[in-house]
Backbone as a ProteinNet text record, in pm:
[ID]
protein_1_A
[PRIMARY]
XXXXXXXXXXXXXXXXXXXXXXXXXXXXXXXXXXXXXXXXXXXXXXXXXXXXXXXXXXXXXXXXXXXXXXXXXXXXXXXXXXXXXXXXXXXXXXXXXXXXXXXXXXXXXXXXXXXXXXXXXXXXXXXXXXXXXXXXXXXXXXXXXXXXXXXXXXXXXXXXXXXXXXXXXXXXXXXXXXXXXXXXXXXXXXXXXXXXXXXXXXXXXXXXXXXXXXXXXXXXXXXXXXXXXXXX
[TERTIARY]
8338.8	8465.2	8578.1	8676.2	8789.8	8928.9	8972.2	9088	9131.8	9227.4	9252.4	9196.2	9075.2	9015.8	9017.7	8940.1	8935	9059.3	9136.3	9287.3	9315	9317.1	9287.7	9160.6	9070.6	8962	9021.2	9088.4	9124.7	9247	9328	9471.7	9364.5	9330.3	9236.4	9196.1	9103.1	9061.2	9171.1	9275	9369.8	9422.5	9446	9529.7	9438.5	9329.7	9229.7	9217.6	9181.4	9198.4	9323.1	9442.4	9588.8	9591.2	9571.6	9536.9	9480.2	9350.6	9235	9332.7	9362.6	9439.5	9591	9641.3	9726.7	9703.9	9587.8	9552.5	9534.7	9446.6	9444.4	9510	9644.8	9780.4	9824.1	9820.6	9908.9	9806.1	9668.9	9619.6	9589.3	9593.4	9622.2	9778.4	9841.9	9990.2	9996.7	9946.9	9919.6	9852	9783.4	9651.8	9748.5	9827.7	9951.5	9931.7	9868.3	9856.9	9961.6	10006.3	10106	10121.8	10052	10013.4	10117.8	10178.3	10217.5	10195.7	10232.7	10167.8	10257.8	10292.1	10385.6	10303.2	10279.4	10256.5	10286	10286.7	10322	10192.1	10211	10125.6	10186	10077	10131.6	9983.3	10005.6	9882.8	9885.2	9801.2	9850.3	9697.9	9712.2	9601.3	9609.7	9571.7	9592.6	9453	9479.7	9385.8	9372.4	9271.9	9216.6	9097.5	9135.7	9024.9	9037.3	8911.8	8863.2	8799.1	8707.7	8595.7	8533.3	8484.9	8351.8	8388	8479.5	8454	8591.3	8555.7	8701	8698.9	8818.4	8814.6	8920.4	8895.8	9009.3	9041.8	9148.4	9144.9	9244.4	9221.2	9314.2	9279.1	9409.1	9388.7	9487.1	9435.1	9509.5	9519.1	9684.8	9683.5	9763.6	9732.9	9768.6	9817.2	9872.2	9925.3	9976.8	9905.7	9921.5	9900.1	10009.3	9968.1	10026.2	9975.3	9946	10005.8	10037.3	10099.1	10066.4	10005.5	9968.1	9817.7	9731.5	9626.7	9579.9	9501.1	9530.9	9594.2	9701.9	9850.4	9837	9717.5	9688	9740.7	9791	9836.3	9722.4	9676.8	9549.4	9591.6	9590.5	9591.5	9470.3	9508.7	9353.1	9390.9	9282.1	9330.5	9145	9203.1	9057	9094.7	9032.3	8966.2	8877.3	8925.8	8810.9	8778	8720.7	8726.3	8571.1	8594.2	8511.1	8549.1	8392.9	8409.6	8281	8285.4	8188.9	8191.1	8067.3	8068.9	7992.6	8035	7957.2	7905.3	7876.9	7819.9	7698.2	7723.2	7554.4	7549.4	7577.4	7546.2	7519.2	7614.7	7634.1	7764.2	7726.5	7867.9	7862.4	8007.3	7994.1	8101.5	8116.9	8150.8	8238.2	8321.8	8358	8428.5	8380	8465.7	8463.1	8547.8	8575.5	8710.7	8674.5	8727.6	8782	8932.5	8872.7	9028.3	8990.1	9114.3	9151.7	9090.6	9120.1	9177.1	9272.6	9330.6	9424.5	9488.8	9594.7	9733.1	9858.1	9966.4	10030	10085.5	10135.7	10317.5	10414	10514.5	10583.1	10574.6	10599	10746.1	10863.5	11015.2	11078.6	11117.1	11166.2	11372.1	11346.1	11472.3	11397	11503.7	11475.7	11453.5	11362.3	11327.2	11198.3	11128.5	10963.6	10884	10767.6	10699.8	10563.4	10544.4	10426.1	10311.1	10243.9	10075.6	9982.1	9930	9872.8	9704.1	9617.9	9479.9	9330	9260.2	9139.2	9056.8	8979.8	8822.9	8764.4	8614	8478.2	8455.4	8385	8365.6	8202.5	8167.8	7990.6	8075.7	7934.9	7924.4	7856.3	7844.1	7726.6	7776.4	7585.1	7553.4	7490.2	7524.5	7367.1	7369.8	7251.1	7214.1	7106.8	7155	7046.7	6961.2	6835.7	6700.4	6617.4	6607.7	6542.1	6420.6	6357.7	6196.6	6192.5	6327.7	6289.9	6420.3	6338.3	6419.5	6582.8	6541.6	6689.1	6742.5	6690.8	6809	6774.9	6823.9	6839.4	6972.2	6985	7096.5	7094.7	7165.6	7181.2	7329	7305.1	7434.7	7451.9	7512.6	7555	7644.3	7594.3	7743.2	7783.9	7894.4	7904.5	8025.1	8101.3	8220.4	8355.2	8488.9	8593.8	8663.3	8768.5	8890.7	9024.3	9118.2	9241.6	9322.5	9430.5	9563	9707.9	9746	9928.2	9980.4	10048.2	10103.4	10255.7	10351.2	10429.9	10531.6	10563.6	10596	10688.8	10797	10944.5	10983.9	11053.3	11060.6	11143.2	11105.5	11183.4	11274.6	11239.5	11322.2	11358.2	11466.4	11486.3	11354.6	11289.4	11159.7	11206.4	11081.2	11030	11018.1	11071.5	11053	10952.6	10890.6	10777.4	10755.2	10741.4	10693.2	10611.1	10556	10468.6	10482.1	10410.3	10404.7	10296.6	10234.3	10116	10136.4	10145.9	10122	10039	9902	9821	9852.5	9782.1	9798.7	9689.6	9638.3	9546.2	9564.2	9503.7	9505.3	9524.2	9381.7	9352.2	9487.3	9539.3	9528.4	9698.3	9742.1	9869.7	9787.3	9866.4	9831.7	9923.3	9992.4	10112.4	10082.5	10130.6	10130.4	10244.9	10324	10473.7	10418.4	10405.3	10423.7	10552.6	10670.2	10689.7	10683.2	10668.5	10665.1	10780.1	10763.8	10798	10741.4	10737.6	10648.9	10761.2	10792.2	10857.8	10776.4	10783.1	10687.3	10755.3	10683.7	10700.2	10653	10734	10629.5	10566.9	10462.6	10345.8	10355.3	10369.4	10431.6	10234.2	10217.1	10113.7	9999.1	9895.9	9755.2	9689	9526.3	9431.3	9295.2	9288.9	9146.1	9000	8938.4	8769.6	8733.8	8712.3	8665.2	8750.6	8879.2	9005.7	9006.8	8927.7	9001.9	9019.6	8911	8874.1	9013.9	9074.7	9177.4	9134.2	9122.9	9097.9	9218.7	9323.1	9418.5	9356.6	9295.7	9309.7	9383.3	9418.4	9479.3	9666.8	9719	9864.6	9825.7	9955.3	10009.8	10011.8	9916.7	9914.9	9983	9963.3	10092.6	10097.5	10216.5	10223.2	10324.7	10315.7	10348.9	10392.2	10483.6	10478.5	10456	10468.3	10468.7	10493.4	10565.1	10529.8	10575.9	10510.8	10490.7	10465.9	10508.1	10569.6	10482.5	10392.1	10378.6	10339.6	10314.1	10284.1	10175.4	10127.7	10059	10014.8	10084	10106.2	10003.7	9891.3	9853.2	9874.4	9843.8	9809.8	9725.3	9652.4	9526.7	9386.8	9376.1	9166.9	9231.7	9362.3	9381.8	9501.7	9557.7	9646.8	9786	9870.8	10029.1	10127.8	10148.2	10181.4	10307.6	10366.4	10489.2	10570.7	10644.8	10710.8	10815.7	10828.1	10955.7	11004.4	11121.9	11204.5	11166.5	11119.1	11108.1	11167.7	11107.6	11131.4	11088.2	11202.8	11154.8	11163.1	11094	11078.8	11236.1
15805.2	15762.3	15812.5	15877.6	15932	15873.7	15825.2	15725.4	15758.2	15799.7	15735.4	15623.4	15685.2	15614.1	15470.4	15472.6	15348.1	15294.7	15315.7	15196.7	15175.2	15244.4	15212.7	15078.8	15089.8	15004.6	14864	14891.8	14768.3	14695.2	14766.6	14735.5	14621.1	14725.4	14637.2	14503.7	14483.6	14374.1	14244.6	14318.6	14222.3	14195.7	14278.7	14204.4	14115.2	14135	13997.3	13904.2	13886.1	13747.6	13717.8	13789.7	13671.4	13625	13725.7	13668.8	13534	13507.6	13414.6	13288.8	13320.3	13214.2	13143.6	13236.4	13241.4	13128.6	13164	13116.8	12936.7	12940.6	12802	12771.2	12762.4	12718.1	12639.4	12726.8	12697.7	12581.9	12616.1	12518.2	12361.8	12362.8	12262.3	12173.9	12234.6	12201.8	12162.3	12244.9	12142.9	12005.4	11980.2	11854.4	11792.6	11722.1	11557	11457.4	11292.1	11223	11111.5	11055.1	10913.4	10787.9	10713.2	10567.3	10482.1	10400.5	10280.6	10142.4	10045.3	9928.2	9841.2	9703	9613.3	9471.2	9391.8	9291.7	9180.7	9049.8	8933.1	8833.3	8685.3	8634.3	8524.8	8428.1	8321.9	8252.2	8190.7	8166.5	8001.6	7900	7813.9	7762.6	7657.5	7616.9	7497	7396.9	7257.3	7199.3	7182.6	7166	6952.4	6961.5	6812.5	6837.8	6714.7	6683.5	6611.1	6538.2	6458.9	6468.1	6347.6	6375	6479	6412.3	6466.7	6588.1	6567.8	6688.6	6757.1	6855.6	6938	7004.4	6983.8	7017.3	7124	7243.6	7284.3	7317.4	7346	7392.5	7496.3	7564	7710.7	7738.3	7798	7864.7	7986.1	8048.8	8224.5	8251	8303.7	8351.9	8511.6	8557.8	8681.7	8753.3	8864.4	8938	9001.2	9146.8	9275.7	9378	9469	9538.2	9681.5	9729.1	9874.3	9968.1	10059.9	10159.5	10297.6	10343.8	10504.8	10519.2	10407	10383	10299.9	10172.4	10053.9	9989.4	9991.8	9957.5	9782.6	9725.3	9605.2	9504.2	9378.3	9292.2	9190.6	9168.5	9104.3	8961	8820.3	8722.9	8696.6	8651.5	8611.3	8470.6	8379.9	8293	8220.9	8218.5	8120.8	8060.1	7933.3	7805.1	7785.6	7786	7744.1	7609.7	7524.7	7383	7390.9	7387.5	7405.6	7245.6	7191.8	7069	7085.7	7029.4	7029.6	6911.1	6851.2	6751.4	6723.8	6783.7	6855.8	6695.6	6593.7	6472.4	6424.4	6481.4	6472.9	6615.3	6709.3	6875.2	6897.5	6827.9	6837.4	6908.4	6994.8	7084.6	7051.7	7108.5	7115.8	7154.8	7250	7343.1	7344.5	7361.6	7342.1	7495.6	7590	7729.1	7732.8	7821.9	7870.6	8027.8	8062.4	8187.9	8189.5	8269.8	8300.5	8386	8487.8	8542.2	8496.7	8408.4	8325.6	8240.4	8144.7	8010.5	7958	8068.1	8046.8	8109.7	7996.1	8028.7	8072.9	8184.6	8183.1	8278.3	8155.7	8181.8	8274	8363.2	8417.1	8446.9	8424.7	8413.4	8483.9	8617.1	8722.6	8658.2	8682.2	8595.2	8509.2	8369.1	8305.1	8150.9	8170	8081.3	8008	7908	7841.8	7898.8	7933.7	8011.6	7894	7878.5	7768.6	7866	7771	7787.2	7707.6	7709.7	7633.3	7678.1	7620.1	7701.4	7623.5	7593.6	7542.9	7639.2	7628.6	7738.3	7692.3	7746.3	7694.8	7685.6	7631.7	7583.3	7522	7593.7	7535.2	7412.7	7335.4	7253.9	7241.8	7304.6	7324.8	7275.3	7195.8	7100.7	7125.1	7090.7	7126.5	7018.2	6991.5	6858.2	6880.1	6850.9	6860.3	6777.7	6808.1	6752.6	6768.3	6648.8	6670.1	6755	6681.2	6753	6900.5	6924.9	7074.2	7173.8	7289.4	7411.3	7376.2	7433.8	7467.7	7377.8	7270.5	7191	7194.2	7113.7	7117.6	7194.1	7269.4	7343	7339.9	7266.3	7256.1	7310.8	7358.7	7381.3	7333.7	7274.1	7235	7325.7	7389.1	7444.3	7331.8	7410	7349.3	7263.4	7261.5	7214.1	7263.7	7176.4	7281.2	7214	7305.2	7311.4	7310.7	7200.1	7175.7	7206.4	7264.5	7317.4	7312.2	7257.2	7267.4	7223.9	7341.3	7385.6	7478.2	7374.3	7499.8	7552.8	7645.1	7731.4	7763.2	7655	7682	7746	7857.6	7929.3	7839.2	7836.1	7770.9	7844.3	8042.4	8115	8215.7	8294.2	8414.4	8528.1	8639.8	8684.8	8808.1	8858.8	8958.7	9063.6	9167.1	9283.5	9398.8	9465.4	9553.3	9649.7	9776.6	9944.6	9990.1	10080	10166.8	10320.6	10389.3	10559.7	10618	10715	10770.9	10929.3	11050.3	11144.8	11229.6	11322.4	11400.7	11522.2	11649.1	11792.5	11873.5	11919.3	12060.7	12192.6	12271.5	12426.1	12380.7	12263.9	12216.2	12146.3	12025.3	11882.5	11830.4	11725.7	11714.8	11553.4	11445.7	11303	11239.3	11170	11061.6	10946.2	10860.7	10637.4	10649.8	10494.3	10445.3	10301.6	10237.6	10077.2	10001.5	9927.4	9829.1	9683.7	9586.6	9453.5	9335.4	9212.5	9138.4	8971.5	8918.2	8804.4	8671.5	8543.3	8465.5	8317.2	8230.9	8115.8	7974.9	7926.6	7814.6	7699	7549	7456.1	7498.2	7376.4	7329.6	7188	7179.7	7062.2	7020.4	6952.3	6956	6910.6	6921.9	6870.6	6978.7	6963.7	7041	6967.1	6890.4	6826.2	6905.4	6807	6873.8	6797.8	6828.2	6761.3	6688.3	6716.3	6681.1	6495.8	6457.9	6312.4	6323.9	6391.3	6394.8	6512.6	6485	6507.3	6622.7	6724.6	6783.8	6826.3	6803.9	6810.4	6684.8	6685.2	6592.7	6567.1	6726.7	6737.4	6763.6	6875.4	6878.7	7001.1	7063.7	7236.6	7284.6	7322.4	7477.4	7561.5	7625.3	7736	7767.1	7797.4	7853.9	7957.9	8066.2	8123.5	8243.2	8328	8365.4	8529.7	8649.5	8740.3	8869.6	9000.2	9013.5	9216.9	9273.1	9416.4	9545.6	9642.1	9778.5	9900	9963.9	10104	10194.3	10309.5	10401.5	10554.4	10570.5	10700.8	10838.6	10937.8	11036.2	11159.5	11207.7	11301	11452.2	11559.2	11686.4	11747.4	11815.9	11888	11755	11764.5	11661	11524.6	11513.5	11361.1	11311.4	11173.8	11100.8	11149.1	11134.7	11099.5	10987.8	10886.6	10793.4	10771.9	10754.4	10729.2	10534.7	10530	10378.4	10355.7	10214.9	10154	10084.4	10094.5	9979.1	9804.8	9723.5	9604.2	9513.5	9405.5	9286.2	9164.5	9125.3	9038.1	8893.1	8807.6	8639.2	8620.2
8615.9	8673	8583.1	8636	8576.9	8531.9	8491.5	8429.9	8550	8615.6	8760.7	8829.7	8841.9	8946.5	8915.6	8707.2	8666.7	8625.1	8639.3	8659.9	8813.2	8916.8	9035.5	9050.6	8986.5	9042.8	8958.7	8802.8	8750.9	8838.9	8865.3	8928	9052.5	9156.5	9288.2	9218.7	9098.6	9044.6	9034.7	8968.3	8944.8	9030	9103.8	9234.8	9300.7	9323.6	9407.8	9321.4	9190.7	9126	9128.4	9142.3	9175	9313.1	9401.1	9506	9540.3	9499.3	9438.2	9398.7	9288.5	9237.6	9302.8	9403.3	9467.8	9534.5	9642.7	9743.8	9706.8	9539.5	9498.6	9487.4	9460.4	9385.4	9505	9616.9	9782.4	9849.2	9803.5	9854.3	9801.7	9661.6	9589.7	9629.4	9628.2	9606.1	9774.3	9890.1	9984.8	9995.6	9932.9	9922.2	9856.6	9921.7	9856.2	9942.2	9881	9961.2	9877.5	9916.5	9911.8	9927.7	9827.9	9855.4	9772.8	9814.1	9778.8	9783.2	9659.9	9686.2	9622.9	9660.4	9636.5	9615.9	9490.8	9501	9469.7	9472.8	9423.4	9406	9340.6	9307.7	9217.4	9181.9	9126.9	9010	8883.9	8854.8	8789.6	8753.2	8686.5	8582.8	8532.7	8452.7	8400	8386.4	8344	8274.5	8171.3	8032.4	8006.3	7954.8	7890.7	7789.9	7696.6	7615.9	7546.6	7509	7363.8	7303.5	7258.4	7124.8	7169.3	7256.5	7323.5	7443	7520.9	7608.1	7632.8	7722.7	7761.1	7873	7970.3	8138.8	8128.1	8241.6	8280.1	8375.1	8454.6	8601	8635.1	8672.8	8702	8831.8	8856.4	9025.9	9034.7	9088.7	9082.7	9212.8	9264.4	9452.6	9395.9	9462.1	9477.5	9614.3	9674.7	9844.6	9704.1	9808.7	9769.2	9917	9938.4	10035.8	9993.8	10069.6	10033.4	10168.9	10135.5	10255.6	10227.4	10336.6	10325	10297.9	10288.6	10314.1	10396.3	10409.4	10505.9	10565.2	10461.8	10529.3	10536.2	10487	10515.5	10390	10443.9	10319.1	10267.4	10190.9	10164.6	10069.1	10102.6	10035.2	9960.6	9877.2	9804.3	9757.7	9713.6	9617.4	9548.2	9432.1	9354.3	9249.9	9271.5	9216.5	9145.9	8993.2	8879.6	8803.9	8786.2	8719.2	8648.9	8527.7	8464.3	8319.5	8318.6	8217.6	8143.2	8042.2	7904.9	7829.1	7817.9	7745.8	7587.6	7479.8	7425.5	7336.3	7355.6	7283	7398.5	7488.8	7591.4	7646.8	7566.7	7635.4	7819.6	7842.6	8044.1	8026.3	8178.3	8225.2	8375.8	8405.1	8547.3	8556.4	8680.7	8716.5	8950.7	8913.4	9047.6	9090.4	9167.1	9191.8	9341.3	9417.7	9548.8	9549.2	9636.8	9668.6	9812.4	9824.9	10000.3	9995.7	10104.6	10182.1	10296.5	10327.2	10464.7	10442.6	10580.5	10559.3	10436.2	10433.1	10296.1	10382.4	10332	10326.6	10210.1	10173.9	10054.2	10085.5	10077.3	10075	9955.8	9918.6	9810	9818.1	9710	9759.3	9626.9	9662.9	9590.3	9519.9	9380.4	9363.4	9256.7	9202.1	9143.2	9229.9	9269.5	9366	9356.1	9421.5	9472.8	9497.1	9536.3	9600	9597.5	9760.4	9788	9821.8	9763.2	9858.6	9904.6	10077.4	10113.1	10135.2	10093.6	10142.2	10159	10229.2	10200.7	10199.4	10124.7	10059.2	10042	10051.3	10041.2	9905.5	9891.1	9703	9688.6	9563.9	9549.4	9374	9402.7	9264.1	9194.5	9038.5	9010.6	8860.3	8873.1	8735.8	8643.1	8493.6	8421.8	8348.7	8339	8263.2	8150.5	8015.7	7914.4	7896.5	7872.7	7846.4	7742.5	7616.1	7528.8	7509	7652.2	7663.6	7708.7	7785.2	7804.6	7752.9	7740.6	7650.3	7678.4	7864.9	7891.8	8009.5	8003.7	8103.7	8225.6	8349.2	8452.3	8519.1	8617.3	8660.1	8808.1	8875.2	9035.8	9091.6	9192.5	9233.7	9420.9	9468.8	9599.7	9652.4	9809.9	9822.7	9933.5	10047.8	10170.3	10122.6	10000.2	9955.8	10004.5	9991.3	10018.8	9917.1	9864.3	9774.1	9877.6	9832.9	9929.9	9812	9861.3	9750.1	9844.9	9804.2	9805.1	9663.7	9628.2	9533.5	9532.3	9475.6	9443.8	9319	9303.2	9150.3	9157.8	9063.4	9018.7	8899.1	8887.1	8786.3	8716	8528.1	8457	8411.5	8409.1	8299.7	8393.7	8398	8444.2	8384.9	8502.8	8500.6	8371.4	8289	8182.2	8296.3	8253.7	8375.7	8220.1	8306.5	8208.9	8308.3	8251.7	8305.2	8239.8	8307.4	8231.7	8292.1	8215.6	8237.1	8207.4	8269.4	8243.1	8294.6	8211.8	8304.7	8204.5	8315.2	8280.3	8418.5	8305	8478.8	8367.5	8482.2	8436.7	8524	8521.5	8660.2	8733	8829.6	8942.5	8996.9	8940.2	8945.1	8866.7	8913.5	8844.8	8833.9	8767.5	8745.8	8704	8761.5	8667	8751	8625.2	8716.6	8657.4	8743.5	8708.9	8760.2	8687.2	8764.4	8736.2	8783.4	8722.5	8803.9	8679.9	8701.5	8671.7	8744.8	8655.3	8646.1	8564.6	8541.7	8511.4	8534.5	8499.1	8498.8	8399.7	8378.4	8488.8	8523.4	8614.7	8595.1	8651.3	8644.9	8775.9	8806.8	8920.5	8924.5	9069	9144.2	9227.6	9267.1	9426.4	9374.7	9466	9415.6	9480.4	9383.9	9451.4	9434.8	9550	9549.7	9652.5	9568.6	9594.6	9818.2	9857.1	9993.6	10021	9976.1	10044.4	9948.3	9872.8	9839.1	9665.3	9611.1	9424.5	9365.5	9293.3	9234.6	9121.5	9145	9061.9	8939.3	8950.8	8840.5	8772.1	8657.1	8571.4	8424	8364.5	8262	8245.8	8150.9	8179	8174.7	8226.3	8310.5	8136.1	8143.4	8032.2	8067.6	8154.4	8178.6	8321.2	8324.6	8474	8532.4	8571.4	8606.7	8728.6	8762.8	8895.3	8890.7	8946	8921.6	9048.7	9036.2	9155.7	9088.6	9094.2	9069.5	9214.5	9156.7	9260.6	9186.7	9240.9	9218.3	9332.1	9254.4	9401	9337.9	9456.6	9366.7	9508.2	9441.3	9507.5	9444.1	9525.8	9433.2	9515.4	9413.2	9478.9	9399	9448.9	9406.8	9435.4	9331.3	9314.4	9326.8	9203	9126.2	9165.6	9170.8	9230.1	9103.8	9152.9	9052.5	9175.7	9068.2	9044.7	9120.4	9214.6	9200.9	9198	9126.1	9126.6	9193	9257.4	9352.3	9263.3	9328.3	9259.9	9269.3	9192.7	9150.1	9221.3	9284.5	9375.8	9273	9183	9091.3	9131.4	9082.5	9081.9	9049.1
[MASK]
++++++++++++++++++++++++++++++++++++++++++++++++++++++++++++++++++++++++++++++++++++++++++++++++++++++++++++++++++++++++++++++++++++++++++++++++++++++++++++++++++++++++++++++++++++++++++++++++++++++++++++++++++++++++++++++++++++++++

């Protein structure tokens, strides 16, 4: 092959790998999908104890919805009560979950935000036994958890962001979230089968919350994009 020819055959080369790469660039940089998501939520916890034992009870609600994927708003809420008696080594345990049958007024501003919900709930026991290793452990379900509750901000809300960006050949990647969080009392009750009082201690903490992000990708991996903040 004669130096002509072989810079002719290199030139051809190069031009099809830009080509090549061309073609990836246009087609990457087409592949952009666009999701956003907006959420709020509320959490609380109420503590006891003495010699011998120690109770606590927390309940967490959350609505979060999303756009450009499901598009669906999803409530959640759960119920933890957990007790220990550590001078006769017995526990017991009261939990429930549900996305169903919940109101949750969530109120953007410095405002209340209620929640109403019944959920199914198991009860489960353990009882220590000299004679054996590890105890007896039962659990009942077929329970429900009743809640009305609602969350007055005491302080103007903590607003918080974040940033994340990564890119390679393929692929670009950035997050933006921001939030904001503000502490509340808790007003209401939340009893077991609608009569047993499960608040038995005082409000450890309580608080409201309600956060904005978004994520836009092109190529393989998502980038991030953030809304502007709907604070408590």
């Amino acid at each position: 092959m004669n130096k002509f020819k072989k810079r002719l055959w290199i030139m051809a080369c190069g031009s099809l790998l830009a080509s090549i790469g061309i073609s990836q660039s246009v087609h990457a940089a087409n592949n952009i999908q666009h999701f956003k998501q907006k959420g709020s939520g509320a959490s609380a916890q109420w503590d006891q104890s003495d010699d011998c034992s120690y109770s606590s009870t927390s309940v967490y609600v959350s609505e979060t919805e999303t756009s450009g994927a499901s598009g669906d708003s999803a409530p959640f809420v759960s119920v933890w009560v957990n007790t220990y008696n550590s001078c006769n080594g017995t526990s017991h345990s009261i939990s429930g979950y549900s996305y169903a049958d919940i109101q949750f007024n969530k109120n953007p501003g410095f405002k209340p935000s209620t929640l109403v919900a019944t959920i199914p709930a198991s009860v489960c026991t353990y009882d220590y036994n000299t004679d054996s290793w590890w105890g007896s452990y039962t659990c009942e379900e077929n329970h429900t958890i009743d809640v009305d509750l609602t969350w007055t901000p005491t302080e103007h809300p903590t607003h918080s962001s974040s940033h994340y960006n990564y890119s390679s050949p393929t692929y670009k990647f950035s997050s933006h979230s921001v939030g904001s969080t503000a502490a509340a009392t808790v007003s209401g009750t939340v009893k077991q089968d609608g009569s047993l009082d499960l608040i038995t201690g005082s409000l450890a903490y309580g608080q409201v919350y309600s956060d904005h992000s978004g994520s836009i990708y092109m190529g393989e991996y998502p980038i991030f994009v953030a809304e502007p903040v709907v604070a408590y």
